[in-house]
Every structure is written in structure tokens, then in C-alpha cells.
C-alpha positions in Angstrom: -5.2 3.4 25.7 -5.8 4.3 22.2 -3.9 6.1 19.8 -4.2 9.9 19.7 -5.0 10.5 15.9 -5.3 13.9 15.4 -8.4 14.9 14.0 -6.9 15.4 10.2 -7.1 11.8 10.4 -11.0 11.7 9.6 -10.2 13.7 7.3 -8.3 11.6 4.9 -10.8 8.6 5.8 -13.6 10.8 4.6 -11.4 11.6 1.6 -10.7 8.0 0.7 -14.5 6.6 1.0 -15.8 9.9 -1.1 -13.7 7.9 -3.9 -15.5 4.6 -3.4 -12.7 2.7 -0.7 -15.2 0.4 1.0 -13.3 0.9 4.4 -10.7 3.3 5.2 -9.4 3.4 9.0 -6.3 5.2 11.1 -3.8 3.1 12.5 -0.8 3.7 14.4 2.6 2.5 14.2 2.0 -0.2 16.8 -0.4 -1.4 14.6 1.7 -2.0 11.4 2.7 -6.1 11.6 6.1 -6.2 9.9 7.2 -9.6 8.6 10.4 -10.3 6.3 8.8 -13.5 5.5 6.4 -10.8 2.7 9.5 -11.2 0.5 9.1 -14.9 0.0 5.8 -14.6 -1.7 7.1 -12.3 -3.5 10.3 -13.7 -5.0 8.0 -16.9 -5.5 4.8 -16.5 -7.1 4.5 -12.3 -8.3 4.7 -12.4 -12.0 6.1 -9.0 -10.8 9.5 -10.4 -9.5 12.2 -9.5 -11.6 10.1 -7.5 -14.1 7.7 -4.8 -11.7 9.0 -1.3 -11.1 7.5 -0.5 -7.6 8.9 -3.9 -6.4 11.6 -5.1 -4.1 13.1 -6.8 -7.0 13.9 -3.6 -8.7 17.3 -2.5 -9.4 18.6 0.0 -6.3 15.7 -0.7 -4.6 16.1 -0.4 -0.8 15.9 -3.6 1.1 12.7 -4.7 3.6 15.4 -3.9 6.5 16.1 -0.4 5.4 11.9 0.7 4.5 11.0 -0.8 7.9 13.6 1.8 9.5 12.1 4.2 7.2 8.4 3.5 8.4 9.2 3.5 11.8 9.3 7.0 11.7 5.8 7.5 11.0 3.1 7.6 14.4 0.2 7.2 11.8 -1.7 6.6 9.0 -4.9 5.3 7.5 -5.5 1.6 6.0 -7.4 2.0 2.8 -9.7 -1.5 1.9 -11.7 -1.4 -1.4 -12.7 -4.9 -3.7 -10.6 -2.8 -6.8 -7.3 -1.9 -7.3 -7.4 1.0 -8.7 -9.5 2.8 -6.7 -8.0 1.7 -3.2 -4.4 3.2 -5.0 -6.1 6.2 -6.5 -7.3 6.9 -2.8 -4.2 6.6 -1.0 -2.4 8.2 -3.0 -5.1 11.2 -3.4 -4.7 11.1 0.3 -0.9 11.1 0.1 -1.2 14.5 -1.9 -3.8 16.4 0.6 -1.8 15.1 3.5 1.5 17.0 1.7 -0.7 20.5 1.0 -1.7 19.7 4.7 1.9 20.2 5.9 2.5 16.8 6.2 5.4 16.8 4.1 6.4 12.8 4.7 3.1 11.2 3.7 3.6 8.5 1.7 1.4 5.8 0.1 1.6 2.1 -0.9 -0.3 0.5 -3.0 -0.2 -2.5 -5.5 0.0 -0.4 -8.7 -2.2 -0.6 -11.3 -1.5 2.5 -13.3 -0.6 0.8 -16.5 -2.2 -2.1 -17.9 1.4 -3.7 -18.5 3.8 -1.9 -16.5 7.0 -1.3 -18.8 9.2 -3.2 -16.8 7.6 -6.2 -18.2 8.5 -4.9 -22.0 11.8 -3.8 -21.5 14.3 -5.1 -19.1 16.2 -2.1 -18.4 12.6 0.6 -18.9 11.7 3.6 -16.6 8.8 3.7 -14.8 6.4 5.7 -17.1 4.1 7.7 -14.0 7.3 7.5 -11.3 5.7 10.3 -9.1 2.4 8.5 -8.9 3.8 4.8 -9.0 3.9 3.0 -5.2 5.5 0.1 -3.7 2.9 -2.4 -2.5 2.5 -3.2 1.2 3.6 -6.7 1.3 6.6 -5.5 -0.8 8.0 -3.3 1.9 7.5 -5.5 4.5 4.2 -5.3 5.8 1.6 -8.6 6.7 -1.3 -6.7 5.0 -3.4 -10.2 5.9 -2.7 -9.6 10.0 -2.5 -6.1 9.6 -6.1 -6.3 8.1 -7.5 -8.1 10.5 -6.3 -6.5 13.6 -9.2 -4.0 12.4 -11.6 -6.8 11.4 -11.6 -6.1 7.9 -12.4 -8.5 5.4 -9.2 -10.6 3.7 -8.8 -14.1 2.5 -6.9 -16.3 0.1 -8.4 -16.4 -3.0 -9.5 -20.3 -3.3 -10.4 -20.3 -7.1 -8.9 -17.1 -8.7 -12.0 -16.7 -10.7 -14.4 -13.5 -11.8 -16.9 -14.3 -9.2 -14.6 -14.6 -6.0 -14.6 -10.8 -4.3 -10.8 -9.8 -3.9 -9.5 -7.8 -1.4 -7.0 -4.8 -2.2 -5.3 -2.9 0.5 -3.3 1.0 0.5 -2.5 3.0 3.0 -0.8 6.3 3.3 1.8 6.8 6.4 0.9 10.4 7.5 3.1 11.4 10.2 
């Protein structure tokens, strides 16, 4: 037995491909693969760690343990995929934002953020976040297997084997709704 999404759900999907996300589908809670193990990429091989606002690594931050008690209050959302950054974030978290006016007071988006071209945390040790109400923790950085959460809805996601211009990256948002 599926899910009962309500119907505001095609709603935001509709909302998030009208701003170019190449795939944008509900999901429940059951359908969020939470792994610890996210943190260990993290602390070893982000250029972030240490440095990036909307990570874990931040100062205060909550730890995985305490967002995935958070999350687990949510029944839904919808899994934004889109080849660039920017416009999978700019979709969730336009999504995030109709979801609120919508009554959905709790929505919340994650996304890898992209909103500066060097966030300040890299310039300054002890900087503020320059757009903190439209800045959003990443996935992975709360928690989240984005790979096996991706592919439980057999959408395209693979390790990048060169880094180079002409490999087609992935990039993953979501917003929890309710």
C-alpha cells in the first residue's frame, strides 16, 4: 500500500519542474534512508568541513542524531533531481515557501547551497551566513543516503569517475512538507 500524499503534493512537483528540476517526486517518511555514516564523507573530503555555514561542522549546529528526530516528524515530502545546483535549491526551497503560504507551516528544504560563489565561512572564520533565511543544510549533511534514497525511485545518481566538464552531475533537494 502506497503512501497517501495529499493532492498539494502535485502541486509542489509541478512547482519545482516549471523551474527546470529534471525530476521532482513525493516521498514518504518510510522512504527517507538515514545513515550516520553521511558524516564521514563529510568530515573527510568536503572542502566545506570546518569552513561551510549550512554544514554539520558549523558551530551549534545540531548533531545528525538530533535532525533525524527532527525529520521524523514529517509524513512527506518531495525529492527534487536537476543536473545544476542552483536550480534544484532554488526549487526546493521556492517550494519550501508555497508549502508555508499553503499552511504548511513546517516545510523545510535541504539543499547543497550554492547561493554565494564563496560562501563567507570560507573568508572569515568566525562570519555570518550572508542569506541565512534562504541558506539550507544539504541532505547528506543531516543524515540522509541521498544515493539510496535516489534510487529507491530510480533516479539517475552515480559517483563522478573523472570530475570533469563533460561528466553530467547529479544534484538532489527536497523539501519535508508535513
Amino acid at each position: 500500500m502506497s503512501f497517501p500524499f495529499p493532492a498539494y503534493a502535485q502541486t509542489l512537483v509541478d512547482q519545482a519542474l516549471a523551474v527546470g528540476a529534471a525530476h521532482a517526486v513525493p516521498f514518504s517518511l518510510a522512504d527517507v534512508p538515514f545513515d550516520s555514516r553521511t558524516l564521514l564523507k563529510c568530515m573527510f573530503g568536503c572542502d566545506d568541513w570546518g569552513k561551510g555555514l549550512t554544514c554539520p561542522s558549523r558551530q551549534n549546529n545540531v548533531s545528525i542524531a538530533e535532525y533525524r528526530q527532527m525529520l521524523e516528524q514529517y509524513k512527506w515530502g518531495v525529492l527534487v533531481h536537476g543536473h545544476d545546483k542552483h536550480v534544484t535549491q532554488k526549487a526546493s526551497f521556492a517550494m519550501e515557501q508555497a508549502a508555508f503560504k499553503e499552511g504548511y507551516y513546517f516545510a523545510f528544504s535541504f539543499s547543497d547551497c550554492g547561493l554565494c560563489k564563496t560562501c563567507a565561512g570560507h573568508k572569515k572564520e568566525d562570519a555570518d551566513c550572508v542569506h541565512m533565511k534562504q541558506a539550507r543544510p544539504a541532505l547528506h549533511s543531516v543524515g540522509i543516503d541521498v544515493f539510496a534514497m535516489a534510487r529507491r525511485f530510480g533516479l539517475p545518481i552515480d559517483t563522478l569517475k573523472r570530475n570533469s566538464p563533460d561528466e553530467q552531475q547529479n544534484w538532489y533537494s527536497a523539501v519535508f512538507v508535513e
